[in-house]
C-alpha positions as CSV (number, residue, x, y, z in Angstrom):
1,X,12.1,-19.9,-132.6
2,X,11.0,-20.2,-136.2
3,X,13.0,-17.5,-137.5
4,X,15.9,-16.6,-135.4
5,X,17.6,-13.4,-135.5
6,X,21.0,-14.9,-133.9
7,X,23.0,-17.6,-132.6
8,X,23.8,-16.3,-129.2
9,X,21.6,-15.6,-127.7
10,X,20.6,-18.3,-125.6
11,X,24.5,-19.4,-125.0
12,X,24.3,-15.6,-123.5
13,X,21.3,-16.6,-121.3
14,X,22.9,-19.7,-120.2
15,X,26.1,-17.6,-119.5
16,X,24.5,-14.7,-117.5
17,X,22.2,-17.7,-116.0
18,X,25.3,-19.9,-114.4
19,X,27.2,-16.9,-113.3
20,X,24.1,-15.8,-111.4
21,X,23.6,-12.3,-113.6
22,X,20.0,-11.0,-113.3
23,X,19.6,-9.3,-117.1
24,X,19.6,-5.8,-115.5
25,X,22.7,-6.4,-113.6
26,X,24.1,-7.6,-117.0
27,X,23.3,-4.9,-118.7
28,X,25.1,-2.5,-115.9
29,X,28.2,-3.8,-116.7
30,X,27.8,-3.9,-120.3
31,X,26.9,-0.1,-120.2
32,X,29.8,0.1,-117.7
33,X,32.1,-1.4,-121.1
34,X,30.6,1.1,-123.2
35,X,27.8,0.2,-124.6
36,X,24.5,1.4,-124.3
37,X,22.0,-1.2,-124.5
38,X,19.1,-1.9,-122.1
39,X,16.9,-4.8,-120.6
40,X,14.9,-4.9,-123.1
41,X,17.0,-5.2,-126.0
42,X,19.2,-8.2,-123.9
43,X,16.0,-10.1,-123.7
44,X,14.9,-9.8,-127.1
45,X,18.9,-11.0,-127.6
46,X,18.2,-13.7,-125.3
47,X,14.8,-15.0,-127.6
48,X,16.7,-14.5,-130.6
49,X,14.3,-11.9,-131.5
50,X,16.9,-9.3,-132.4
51,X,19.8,-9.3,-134.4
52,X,23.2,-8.9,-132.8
53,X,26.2,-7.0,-134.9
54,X,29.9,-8.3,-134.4
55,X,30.8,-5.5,-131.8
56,X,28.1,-6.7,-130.0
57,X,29.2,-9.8,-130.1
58,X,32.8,-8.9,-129.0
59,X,31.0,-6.9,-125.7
60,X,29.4,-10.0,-124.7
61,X,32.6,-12.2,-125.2
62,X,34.7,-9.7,-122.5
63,X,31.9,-9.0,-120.3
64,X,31.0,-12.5,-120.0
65,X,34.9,-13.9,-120.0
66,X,34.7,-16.0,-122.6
67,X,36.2,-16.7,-126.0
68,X,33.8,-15.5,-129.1
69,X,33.2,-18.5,-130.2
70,X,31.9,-19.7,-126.8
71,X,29.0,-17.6,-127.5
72,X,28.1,-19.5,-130.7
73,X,26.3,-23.1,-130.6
74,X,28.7,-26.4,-130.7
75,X,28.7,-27.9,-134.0
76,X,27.0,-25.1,-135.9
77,X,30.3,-22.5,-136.4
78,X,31.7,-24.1,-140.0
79,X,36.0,-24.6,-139.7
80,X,36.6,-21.0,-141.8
81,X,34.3,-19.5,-139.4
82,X,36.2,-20.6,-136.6
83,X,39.5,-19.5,-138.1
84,X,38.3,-16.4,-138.8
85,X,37.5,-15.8,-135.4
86,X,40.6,-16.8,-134.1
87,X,42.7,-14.4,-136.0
88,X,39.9,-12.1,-134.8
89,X,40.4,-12.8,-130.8
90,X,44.5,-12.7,-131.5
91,X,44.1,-9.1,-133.1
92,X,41.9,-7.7,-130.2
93,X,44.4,-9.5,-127.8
């Protein structure tokens, strides 16, 4: 994509992919977590068509079982970025 609107998005494809999630089946058990989000707007996540905020981000982490920065392409999250999100997951833990 020429413009791309986030990072995760296709980690969170891959993700749903190997753990043999359809997107709508997804998306029932992120409504299930509490957050209201449809099909359509985890597609356009998927392309990197739409922006994803940091809650968001966090929603995907649990419901997918992984650490945040799982979510985020190798090589491309800078060392304070990392940090940061490390205190972040020990907060929420």
């Amino acid at each position: 994509m020429e413009n791309p609107r986030n990072m995760v998005g296709p980690q969170v494809r891959y993700l749903r992919n190997h753990r043999g999630l359809s997107q709508p089946k997804l998306v029932e058990v992120l409504q299930r977590s509490g957050w209201d989000i449809s099909r359509d707007t985890l597609a356009k996540i998927e392309r990197q068509s739409r922006w994803v905020s940091d809650f968001e981000v966090v929603f995907l982490a649990e419901v997918l079982k992984v650490a945040l920065l799982d979510l985020f392409p190798a090589g491309e999250v800078s060392e304070k970025a990392r940090s940061f999100v490390s205190r972040l997951e020990r907060q929420l833990s």
